[in-house]
TORKOL-4160 file (C-alpha; in steps of 0.2 Angstrom, whole numbers, padded with zeros to 4 digits, m for minus):
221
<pt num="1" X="0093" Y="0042" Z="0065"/>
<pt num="2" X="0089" Y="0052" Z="0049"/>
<pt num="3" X="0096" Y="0072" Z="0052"/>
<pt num="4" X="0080" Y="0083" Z="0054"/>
<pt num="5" X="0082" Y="0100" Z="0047"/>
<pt num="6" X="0071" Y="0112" Z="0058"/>
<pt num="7" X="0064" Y="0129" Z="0049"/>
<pt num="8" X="0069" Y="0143" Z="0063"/>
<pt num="9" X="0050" Y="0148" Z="0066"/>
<pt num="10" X="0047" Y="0131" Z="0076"/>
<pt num="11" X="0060" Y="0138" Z="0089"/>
<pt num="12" X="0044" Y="0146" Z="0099"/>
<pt num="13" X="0034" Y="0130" Z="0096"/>
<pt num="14" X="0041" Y="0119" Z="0109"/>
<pt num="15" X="0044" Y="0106" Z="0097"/>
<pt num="16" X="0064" Y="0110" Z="0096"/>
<pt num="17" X="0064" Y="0106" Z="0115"/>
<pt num="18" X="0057" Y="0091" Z="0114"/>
<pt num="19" X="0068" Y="0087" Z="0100"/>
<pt num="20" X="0082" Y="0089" Z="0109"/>
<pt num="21" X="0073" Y="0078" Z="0126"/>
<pt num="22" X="0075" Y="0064" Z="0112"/>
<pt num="23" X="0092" Y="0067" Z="0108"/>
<pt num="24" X="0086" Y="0068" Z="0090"/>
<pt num="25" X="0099" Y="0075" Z="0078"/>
<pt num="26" X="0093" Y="0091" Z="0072"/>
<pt num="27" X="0096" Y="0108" Z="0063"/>
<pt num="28" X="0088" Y="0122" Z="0065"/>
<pt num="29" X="0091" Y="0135" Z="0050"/>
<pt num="30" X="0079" Y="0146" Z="0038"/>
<pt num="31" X="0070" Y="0135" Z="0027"/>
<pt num="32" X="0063" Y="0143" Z="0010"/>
<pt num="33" X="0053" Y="0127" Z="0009"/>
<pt num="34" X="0043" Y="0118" Z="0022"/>
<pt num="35" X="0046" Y="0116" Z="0042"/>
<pt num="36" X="0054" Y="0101" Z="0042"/>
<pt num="37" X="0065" Y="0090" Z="0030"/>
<pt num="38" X="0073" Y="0074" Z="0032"/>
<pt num="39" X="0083" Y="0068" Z="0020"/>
<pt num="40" X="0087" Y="0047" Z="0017"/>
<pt num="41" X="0093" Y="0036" Z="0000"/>
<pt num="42" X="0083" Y="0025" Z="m0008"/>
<pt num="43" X="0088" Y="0007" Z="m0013"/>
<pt num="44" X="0100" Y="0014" Z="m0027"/>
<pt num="45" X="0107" Y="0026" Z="m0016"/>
<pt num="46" X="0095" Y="0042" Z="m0023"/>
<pt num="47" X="0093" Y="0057" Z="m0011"/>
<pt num="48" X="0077" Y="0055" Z="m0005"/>
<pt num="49" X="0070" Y="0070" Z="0002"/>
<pt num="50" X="0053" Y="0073" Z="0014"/>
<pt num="51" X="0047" Y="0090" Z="0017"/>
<pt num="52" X="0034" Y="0093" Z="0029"/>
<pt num="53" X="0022" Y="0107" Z="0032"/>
<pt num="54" X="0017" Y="0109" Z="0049"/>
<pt num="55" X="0000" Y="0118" Z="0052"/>
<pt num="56" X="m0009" Y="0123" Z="0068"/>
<pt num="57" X="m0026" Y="0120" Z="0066"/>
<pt num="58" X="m0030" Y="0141" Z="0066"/>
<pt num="59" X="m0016" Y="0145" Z="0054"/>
<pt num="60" X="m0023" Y="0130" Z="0042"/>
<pt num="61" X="m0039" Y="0138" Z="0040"/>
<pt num="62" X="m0029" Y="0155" Z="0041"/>
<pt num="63" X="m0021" Y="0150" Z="0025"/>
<pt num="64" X="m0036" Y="0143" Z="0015"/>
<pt num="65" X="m0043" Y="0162" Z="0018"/>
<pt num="66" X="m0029" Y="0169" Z="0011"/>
<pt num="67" X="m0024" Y="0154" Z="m0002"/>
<pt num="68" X="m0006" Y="0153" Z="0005"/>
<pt num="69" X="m0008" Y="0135" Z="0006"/>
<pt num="70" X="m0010" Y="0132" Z="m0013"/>
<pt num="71" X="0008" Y="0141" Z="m0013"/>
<pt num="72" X="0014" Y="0130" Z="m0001"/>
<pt num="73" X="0009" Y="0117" Z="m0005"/>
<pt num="74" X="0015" Y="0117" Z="m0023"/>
<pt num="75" X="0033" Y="0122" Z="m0017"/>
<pt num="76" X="0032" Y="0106" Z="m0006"/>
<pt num="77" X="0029" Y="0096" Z="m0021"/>
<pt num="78" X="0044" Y="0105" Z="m0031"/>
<pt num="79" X="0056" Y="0103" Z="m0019"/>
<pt num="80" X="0054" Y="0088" Z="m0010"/>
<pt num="81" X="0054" Y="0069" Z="m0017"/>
<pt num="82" X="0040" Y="0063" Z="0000"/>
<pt num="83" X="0027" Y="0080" Z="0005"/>
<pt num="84" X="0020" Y="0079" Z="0022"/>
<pt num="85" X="0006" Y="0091" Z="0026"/>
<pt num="86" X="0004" Y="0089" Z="0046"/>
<pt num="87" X="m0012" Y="0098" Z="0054"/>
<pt num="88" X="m0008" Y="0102" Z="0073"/>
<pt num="89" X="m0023" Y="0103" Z="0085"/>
<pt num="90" X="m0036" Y="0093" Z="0094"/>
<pt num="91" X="m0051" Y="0104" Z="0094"/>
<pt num="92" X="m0067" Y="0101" Z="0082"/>
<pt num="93" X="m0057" Y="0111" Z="0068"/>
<pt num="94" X="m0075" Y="0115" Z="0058"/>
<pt num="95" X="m0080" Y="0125" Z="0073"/>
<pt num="96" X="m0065" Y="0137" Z="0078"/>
<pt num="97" X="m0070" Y="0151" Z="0065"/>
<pt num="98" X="m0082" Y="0157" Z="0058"/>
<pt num="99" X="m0082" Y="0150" Z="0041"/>
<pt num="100" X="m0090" Y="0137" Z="0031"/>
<pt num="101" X="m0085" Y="0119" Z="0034"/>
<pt num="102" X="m0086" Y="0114" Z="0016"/>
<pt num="103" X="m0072" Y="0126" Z="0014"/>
<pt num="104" X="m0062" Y="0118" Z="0025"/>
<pt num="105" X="m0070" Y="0099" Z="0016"/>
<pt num="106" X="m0065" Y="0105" Z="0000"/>
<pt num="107" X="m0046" Y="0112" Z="0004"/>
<pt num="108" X="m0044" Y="0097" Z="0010"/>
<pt num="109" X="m0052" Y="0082" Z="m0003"/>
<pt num="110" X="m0039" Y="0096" Z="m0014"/>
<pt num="111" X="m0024" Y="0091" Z="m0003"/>
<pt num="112" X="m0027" Y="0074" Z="m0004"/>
<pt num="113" X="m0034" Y="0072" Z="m0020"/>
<pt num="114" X="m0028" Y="0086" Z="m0034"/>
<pt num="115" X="m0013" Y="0088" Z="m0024"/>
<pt num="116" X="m0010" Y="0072" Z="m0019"/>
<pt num="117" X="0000" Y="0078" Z="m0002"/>
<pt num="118" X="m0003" Y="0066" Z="0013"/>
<pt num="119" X="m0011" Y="0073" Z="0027"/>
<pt num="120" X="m0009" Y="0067" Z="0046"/>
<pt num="121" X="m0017" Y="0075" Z="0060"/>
<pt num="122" X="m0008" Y="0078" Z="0075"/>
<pt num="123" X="m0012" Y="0083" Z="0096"/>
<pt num="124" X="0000" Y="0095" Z="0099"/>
<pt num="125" X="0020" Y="0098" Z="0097"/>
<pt num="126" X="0023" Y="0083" Z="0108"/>
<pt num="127" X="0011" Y="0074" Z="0096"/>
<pt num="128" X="0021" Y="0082" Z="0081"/>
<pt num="129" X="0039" Y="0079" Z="0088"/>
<pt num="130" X="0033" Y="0060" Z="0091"/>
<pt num="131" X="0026" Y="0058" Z="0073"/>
<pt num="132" X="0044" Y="0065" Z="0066"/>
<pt num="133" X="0053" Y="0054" Z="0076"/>
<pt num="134" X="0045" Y="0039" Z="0073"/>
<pt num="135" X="0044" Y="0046" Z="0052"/>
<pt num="136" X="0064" Y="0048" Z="0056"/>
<pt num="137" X="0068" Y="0029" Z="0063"/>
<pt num="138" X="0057" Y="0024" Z="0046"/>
<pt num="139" X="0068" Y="0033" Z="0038"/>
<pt num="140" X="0084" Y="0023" Z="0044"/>
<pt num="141" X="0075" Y="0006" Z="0040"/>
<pt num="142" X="0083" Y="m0005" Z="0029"/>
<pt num="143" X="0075" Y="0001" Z="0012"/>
<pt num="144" X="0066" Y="m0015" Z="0003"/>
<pt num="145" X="0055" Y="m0014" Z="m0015"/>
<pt num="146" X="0037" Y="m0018" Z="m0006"/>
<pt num="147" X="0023" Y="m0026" Z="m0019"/>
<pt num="148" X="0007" Y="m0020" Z="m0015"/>
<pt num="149" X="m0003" Y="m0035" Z="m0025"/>
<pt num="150" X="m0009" Y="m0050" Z="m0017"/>
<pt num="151" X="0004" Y="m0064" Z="m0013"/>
<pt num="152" X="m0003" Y="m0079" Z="m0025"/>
<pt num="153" X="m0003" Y="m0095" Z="m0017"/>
<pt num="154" X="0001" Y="m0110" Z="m0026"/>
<pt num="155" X="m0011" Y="m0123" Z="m0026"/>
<pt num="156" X="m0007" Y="m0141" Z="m0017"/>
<pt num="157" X="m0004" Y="m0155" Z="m0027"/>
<pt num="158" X="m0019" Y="m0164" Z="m0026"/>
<pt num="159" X="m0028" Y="m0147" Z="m0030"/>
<pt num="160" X="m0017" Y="m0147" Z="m0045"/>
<pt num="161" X="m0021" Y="m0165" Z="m0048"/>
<pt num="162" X="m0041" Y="m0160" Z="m0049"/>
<pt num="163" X="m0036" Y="m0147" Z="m0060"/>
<pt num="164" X="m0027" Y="m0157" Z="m0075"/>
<pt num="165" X="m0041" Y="m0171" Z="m0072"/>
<pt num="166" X="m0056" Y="m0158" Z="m0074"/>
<pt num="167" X="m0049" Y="m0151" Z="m0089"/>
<pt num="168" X="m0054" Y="m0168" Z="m0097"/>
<pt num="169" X="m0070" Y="m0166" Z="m0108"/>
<pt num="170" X="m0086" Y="m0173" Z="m0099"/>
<pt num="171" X="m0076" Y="m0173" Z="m0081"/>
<pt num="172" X="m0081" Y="m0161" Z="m0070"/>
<pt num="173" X="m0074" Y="m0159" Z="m0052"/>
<pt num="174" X="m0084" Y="m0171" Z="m0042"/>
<pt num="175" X="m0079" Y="m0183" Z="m0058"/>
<pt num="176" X="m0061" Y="m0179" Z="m0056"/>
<pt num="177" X="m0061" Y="m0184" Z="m0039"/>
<pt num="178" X="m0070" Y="m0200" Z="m0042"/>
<pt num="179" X="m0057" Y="m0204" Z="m0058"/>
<pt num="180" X="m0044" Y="m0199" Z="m0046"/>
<pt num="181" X="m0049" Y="m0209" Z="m0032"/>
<pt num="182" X="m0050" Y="m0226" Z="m0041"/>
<pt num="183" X="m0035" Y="m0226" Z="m0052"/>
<pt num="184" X="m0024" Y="m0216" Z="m0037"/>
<pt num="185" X="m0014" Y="m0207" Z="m0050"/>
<pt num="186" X="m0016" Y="m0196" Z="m0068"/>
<pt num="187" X="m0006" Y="m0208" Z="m0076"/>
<pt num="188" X="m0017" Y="m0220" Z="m0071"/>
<pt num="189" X="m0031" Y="m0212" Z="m0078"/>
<pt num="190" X="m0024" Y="m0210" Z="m0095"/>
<pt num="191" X="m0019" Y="m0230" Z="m0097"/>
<pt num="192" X="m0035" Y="m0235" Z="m0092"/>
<pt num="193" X="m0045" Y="m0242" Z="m0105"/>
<pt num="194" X="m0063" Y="m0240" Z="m0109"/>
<pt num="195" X="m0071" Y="m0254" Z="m0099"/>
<pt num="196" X="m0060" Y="m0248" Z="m0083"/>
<pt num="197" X="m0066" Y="m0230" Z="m0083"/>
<pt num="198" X="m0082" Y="m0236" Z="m0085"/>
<pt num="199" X="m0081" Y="m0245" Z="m0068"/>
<pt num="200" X="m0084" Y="m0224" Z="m0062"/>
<pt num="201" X="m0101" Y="m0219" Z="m0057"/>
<pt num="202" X="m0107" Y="m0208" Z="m0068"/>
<pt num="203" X="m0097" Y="m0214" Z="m0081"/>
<pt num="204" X="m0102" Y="m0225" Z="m0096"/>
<pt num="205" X="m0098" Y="m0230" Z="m0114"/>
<pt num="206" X="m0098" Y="m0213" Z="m0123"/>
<pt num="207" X="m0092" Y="m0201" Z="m0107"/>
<pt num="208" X="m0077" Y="m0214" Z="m0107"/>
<pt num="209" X="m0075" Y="m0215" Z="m0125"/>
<pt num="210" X="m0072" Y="m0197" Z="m0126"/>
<pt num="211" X="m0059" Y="m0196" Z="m0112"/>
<pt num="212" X="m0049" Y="m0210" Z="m0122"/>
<pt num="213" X="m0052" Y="m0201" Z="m0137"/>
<pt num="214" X="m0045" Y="m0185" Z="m0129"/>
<pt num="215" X="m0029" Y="m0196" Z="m0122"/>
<pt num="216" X="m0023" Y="m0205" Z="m0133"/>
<pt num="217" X="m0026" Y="m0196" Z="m0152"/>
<pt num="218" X="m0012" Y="m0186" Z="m0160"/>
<pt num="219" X="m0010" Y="m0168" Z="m0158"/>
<pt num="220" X="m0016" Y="m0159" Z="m0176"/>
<pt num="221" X="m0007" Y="m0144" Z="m0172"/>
């Protein structure tokens, strides 16, 4: 498992102790930057370094007051390659103090948003020890390039077969189906003659002169 650098604040937090209940490998020093870094390599073999702010609900709003947080957050972001902000708590957090909740709103759309610092919301240490472990064993996963846009799936080859068909002037796709049904195959299609494709609902003399216009005339290119 990734090391886990501990700032040496946390040591009255609990969180240290339940490091250690997990036999997680950690190092407990004074951090300039952040209460918690992890450090991995990337797929090239980069440092790739997460810092993670951990907050108490109280001291969170305590830092909006005094706009600590702005600081912090911005050395997160100079130092660190992954910022974590973590908000520690379960209580209604707009009702601890007396002060306004759009504050709170705003500081945090900011994080998120101007920032752009992920924000994850935590119980209590336990909670908090849980999330860095489990952020840890991520961590040590085989590192793979992930593609956010939609897989494309191939069309079947009859779908493929309607396709070319349609594409045909004057055939549209219920046509293409009916074409495709009587001469079993594109190549079919394009030897048939005028009198055979005619033998297709929906098909006469100057729908099917067209197709064999369009099939057998040389390209002008």
């Amino acid at each position: 498992m990734a090391k886990i650098i501990v700032d040496h604040r946390e040591r009255y937090s609990g969180i240290i102790k339940e490091f250690a209940k997990r036999k997680m490998d950690v190092e407990v020093k004074q951090l300039e930057s952040a209460d918690f870094i992890l450090e991995t390599k990337d797929m090239d073999g980069g440092i790739v370094t997460v810092g993670i702010e951990k907050k108490t609900q109280n001291d969170f709003i305590n830092s909006i007051i005094d706009r600590r947080i702005i600081q912090q957050l911005m050395n997160l972001k100079e130092h660190f390659t992954k910022p974590l902000l973590i908000i520690e708590g379960g209580e209604n957090i707009y009702t601890l103090r007396n002060f306004h909740p759009n504050a709170i709103r705003g500081m945090l759309a900011a994080i998120a948003i101007d920032f752009q610092v992920p924000i994850i919301y935590t119980k209590n240490f336990r909670d908090t020890a849980s999330l860095i472990e489990v952020i840890a064993k991520r961590l040590d996963q085989p590192k793979r390039h992930v593609s956010f846009l939609p897989k494309r799936v191939l069309p079947t080859l009859k779908e493929q077969q309607e396709y070319i068909v349609q594409a045909l002037p004057t055939v549209g796709p219920t046509l293409a189906k009916f074409l495709l049904k009587k001469f079993k195959s594109i190549r079919n299609i394009a030897n048939a003659d005028e009198k055979e494709l005619q033998q297709v609902d929906k098909i006469g003399k100057k729908k099917a002169g067209v197709i064999i216009k369009t099939l057998t005339e040389e390209y002008n290119g």
